[in-house]
C-alpha positions as CSV (number, residue, x, y, z in Angstrom):
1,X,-16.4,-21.0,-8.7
2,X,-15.2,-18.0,-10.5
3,X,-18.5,-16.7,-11.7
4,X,-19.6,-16.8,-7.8
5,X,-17.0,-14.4,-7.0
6,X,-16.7,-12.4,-9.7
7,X,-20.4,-12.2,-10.7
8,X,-22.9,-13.8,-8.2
9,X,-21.4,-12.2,-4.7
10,X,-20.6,-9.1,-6.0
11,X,-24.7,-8.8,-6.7
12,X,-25.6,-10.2,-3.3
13,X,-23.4,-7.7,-0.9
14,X,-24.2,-4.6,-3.7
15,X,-28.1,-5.5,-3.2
16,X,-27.9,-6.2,0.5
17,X,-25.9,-2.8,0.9
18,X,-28.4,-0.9,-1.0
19,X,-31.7,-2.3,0.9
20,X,-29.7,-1.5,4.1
21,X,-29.1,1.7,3.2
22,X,-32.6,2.7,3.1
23,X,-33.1,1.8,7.0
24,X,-29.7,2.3,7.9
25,X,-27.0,4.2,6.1
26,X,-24.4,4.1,8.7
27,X,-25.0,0.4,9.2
28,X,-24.7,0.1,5.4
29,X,-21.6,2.4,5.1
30,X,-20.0,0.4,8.0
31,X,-20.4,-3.2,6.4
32,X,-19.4,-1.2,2.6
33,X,-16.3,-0.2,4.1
34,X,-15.3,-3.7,5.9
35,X,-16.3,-5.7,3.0
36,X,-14.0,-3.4,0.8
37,X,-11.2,-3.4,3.0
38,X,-10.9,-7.1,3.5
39,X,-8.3,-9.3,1.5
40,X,-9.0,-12.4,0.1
41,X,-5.4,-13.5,0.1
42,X,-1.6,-12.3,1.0
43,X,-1.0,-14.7,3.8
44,X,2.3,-16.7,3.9
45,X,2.1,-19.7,1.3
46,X,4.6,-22.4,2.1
47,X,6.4,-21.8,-1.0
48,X,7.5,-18.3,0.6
49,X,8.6,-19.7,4.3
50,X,12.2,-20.9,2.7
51,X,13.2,-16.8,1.4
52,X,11.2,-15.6,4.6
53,X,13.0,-17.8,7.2
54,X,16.7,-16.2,6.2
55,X,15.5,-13.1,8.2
56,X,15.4,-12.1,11.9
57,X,11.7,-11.9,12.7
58,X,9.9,-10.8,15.3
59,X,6.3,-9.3,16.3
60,X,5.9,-6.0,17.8
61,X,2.2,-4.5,18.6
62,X,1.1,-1.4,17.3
63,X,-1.8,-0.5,18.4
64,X,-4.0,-3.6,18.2
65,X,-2.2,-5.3,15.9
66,X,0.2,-8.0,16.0
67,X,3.1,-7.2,13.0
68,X,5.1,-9.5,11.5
69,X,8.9,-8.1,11.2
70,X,11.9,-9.1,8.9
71,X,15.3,-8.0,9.4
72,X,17.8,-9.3,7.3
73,X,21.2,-7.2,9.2
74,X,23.7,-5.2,7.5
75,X,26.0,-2.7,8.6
76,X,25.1,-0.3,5.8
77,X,22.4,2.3,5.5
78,X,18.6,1.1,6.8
79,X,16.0,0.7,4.3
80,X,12.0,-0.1,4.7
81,X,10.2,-1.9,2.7
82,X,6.1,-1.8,2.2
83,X,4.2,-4.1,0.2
84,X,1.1,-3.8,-1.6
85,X,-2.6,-5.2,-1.3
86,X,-2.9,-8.8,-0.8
87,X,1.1,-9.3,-0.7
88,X,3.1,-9.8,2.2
89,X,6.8,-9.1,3.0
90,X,7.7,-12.6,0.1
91,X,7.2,-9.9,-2.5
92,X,10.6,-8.0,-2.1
93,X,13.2,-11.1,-2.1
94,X,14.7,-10.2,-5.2
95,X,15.2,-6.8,-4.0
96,X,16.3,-7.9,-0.6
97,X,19.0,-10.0,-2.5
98,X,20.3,-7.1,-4.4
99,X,20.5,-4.9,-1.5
100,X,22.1,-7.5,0.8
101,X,24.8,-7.4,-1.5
102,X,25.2,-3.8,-0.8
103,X,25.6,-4.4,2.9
104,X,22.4,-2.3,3.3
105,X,20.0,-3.0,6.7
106,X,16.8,-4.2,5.7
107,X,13.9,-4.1,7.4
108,X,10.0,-5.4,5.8
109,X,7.0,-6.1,7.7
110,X,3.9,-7.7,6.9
111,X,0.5,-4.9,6.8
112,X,-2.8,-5.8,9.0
113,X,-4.4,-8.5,7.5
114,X,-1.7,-9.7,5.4
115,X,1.7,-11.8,5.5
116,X,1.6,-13.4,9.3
117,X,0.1,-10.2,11.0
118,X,-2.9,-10.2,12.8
119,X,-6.4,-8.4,11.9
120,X,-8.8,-8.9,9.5
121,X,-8.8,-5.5,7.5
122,X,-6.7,-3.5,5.9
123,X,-6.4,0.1,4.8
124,X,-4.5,2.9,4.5
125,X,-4.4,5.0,7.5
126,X,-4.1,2.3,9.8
127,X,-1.1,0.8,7.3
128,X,0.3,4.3,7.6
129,X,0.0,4.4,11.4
130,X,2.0,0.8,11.4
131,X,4.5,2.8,9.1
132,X,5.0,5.4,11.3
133,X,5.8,3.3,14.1
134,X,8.2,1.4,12.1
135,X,9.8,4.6,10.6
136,X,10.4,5.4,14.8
137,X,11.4,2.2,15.3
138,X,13.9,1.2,13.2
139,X,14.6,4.7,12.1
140,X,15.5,4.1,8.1
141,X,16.6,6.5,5.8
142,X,14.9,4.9,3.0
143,X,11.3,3.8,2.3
144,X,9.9,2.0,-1.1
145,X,7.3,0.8,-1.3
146,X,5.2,-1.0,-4.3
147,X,1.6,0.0,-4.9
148,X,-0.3,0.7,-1.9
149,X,2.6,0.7,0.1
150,X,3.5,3.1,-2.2
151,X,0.5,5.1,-1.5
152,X,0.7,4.5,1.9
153,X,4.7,6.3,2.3
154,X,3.2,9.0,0.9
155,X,0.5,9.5,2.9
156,X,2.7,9.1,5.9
157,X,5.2,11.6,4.9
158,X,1.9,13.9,4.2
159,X,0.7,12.8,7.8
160,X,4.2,12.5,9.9
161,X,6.5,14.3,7.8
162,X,9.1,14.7,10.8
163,X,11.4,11.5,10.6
164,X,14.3,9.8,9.5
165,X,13.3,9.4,6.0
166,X,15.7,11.1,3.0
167,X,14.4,9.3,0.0
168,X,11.0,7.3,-1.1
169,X,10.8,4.7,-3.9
170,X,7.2,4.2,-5.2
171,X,6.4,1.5,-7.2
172,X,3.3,1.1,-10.0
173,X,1.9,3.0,-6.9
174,X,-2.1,4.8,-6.8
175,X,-2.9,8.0,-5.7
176,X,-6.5,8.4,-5.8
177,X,-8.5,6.6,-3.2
178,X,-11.9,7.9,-5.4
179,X,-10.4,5.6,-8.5
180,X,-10.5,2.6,-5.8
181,X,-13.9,3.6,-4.4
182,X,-15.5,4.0,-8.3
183,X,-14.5,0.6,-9.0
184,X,-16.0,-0.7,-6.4
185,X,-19.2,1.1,-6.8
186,X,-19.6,0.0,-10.2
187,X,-18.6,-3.8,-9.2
188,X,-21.0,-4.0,-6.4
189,X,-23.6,-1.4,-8.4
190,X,-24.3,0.7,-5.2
191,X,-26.9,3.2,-4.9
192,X,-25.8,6.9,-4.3
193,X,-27.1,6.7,-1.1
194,X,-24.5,4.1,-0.2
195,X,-21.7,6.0,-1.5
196,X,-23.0,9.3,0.1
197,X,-23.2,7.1,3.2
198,X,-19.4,5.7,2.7
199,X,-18.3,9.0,1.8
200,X,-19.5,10.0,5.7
201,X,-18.3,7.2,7.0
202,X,-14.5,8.1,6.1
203,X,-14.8,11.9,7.2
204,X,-16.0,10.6,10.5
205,X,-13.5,8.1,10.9
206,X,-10.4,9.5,8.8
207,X,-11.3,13.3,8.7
208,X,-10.9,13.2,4.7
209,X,-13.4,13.0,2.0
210,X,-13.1,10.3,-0.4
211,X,-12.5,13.1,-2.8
212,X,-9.6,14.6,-0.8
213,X,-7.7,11.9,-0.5
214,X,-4.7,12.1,-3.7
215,X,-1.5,11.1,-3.0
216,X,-0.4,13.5,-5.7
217,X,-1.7,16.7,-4.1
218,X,0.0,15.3,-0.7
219,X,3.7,15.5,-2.6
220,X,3.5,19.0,-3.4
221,X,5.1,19.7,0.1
222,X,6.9,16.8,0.6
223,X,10.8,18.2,0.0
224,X,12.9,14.8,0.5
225,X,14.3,12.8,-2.9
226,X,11.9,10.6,-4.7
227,X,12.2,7.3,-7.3
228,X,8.7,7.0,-9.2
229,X,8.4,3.4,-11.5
230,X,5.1,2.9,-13.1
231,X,5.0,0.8,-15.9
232,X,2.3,1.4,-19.0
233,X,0.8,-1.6,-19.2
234,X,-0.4,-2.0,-15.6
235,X,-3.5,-2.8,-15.2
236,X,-4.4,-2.1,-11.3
237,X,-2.6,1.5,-11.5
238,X,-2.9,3.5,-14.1
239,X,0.2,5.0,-14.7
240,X,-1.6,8.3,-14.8
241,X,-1.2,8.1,-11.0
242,X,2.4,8.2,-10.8
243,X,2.8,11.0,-13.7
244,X,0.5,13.4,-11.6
245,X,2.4,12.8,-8.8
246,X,5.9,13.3,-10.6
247,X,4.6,16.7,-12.0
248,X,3.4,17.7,-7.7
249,X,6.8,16.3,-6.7
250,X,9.8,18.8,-7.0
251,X,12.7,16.2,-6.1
252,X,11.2,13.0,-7.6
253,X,12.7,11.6,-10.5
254,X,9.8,9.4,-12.5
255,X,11.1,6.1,-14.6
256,X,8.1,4.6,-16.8
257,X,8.9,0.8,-18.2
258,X,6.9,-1.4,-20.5
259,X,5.7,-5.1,-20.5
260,X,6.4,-5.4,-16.5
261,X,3.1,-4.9,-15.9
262,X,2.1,-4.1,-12.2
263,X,4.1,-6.3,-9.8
264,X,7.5,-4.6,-11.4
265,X,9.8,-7.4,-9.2
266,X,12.2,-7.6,-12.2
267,X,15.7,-6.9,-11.9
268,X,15.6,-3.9,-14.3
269,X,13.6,-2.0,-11.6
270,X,15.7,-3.3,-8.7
271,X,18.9,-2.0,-10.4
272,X,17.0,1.2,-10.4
273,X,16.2,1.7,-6.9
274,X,19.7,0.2,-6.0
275,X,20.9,2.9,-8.4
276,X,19.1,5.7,-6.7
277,X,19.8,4.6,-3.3
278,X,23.3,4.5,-3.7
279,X,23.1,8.1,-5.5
């Protein structure tokens, strides 16, 4: 079963995409980007409904979507938190334990696609649009968020940099979206003519090139206080991204670890952000 997915599909949707592309190339960019923007898994296991059920939750609609909310209530400062690809709001209850203790108002929410939200895909403009609304809604003066969601703050600050926000918490977080995009060219084994095609695709429908898009070149405007914690050994981010970011970002402080590899959930990291956030 793992050969199918990890050798056999990959082959079939990188072949189909390719013959497509040499009647269609918007037809192949369009299925290329849908394919690569759908998660396999981050919905709610039942292991996770015990930590999730201690919160006030709710749904609110941005847009399309349906989004899961968590609030867990405290009378102290608000705080946001984002998860990463194929995750869901589960990810942060160590955190949210920590930070209850500090009285702080916590707020999570599950991305399109993931947790108990609706939609089928998932990327990040449209998770930075859900941000955005959430930033208005709830109005926090913190954000951290753990690799895309990571990514994803960034980006929003870049796109919707008036708001509540003071200070952002990235965790074993990209920056590239071309480091994504190469991966999945040489997984799939696309043509050019593909990527040429996808590249298209996101100018038309994100006004960026694939190229453009650097979370690290974003933060060279962004003035409000920033935690960076990348760890060396992680394996889905190079920690490359965050050090390029941290050398763009004037009022960022940057933390490497070892061994915690790329989830960084341990209580070493949470004592971190609880130590910046009460700084």
């Amino acid at each position: 079963m793992k050969k199918i997915y990890t050798v056999v599909l990959p082959f079939i949707f990188g072949t189909y995409f390719n013959l497509l592309a040499l009647f269609s190339k918007k037809k192949a960019a369009k299925k290329a980007f849908l394919l690569f923007c759908t998660p396999r898994k981050g919905k709610i296991t039942s292991n996770q409904k015990k930590f999730l059920a201690t919160a006030k939750d709710r749904f609110i609609t941005i847009g399309n979507h349906s989004i899961k909310v968590y609030e867990w209530s405290g009378t102290g400062t608000t705080v946001l938190l984002a998860h990463g690809w194929e995750s869901n709001s589960w990810r942060w209850h160590k955190l949210v334990a920590i930070l209850k203790e500090q009285n702080y108002h916590i707020v999570a929410f599950d991305a399109p696609a993931h947790g108990d939200s609706s939609g089928a895909i998932f990327n990040v403009p449209l998770y930075a649009d859900c941000m955005d609304h959430m930033i208005n809604t709830y109005l926090p003066k913190y954000v951290v968020g753990h690799s895309i969601g990571g990514m994803t703050a960034l980006y929003q600050q870049h796109k919707f940099p008036k708001n509540s926000v003071q200070k952002l918490v990235t965790i074993g977080a990209p920056s590239e979206l071309s480091v994504f995009m190469e991966q999945y060219q040489e997984t799939l084994n696309l043509s050019k003519r593909v990527m040429l095609a996808l590249d298209a695709y996101f100018v038309e429908h994100f006004g960026f090139h694939i190229a453009d898009f650097k979370t690290f070149l974003f933060t060279k405007s962004l003035a409000k206080s920033g935690l960076i914690l990348h760890d060396e050994e992680d394996s889905i981010a190079h920690i490359s991204a965050s050090e390029k970011v941290h050398q763009n970002w004037k009022n960022s402080n940057f933390i490497r670890t070892r061994g915690l590899g790329h989830s960084m959930h341990q209580d070493q990291v949470n004592r971190e952000i609880l130590k910046f956030l009460n700084s």
